[in-house]
C-alpha positions in Angstrom: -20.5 -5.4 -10.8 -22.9 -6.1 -13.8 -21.9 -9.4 -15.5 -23.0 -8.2 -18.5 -20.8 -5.2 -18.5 -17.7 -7.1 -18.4 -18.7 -7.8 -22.4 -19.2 -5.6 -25.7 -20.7 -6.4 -28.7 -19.4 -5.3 -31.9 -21.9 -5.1 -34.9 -23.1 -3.7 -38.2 -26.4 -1.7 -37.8 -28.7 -1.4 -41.4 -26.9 1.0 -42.9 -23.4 -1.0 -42.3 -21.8 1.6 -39.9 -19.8 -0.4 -37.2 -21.1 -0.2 -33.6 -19.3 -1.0 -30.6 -22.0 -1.5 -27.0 -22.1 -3.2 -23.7 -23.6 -6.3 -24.3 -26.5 -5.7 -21.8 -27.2 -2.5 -23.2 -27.1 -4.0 -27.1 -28.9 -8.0 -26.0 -32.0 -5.5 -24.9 -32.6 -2.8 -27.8 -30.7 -4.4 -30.9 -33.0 -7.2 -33.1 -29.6 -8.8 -34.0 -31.7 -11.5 -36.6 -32.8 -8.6 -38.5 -28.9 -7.7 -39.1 -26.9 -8.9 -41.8 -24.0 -10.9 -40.9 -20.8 -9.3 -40.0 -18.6 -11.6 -42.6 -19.2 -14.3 -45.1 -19.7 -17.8 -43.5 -17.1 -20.0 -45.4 -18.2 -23.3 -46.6 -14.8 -26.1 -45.7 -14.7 -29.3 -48.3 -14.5 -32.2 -46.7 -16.7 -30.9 -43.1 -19.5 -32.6 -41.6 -21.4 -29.4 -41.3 -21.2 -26.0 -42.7 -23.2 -22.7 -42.5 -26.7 -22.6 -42.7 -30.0 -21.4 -42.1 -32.5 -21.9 -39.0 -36.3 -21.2 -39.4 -36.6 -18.8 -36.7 -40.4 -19.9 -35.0 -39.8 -15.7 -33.0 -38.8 -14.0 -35.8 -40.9 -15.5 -38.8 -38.1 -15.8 -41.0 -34.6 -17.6 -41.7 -31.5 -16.6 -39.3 -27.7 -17.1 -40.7 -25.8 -19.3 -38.8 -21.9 -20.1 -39.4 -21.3 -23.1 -37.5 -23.4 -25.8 -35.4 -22.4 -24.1 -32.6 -24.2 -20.5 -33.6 -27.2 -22.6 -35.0 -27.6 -24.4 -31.5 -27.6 -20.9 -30.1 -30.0 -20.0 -32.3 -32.3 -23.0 -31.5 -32.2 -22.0 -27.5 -32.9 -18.2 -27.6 -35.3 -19.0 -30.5 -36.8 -21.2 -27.9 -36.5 -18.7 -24.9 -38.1 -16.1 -26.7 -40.7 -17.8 -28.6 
């Protein structure tokens, strides 16, 4: 079995319709960093670290990210791709 079929990804394309695809399928035609975010990020009083933005060196441009988690994701495809 396909360990990447085990997984969907749920997104907004551009025009803000919900889509629902195998993660394989969607990790190889969808430019996720060209999508908006699904929700708001929320900014927390009182936490070391909050939502951001990351200089994308692939894309050319700024990618959202929530957490230090997603922007450490970020940093390693940005890397793996760039």
């Amino acid at each position: 079995m396909d360990p990447g079929s085990a997984f969907e990804a749920v997104f907004l394309d551009p025009v803000g319709q919900t889509v629902q695809q195998r993660w394989a399928d969607a990790a190889i035609t969808v430019g996720f960093e060209k999508l908006e975010p699904v929700s708001a990020f929320p900014v927390i009083p009182g936490r070391r670290w909050g939502p951001g933005l990351w200089w994308s060196a692939t894309t050319g441009r700024h990618v959202a990210a929530g957490s230090n988690a997603m922007r450490t994701q970020l940093m390693v495809l940005d890397r793996i791709r760039g």
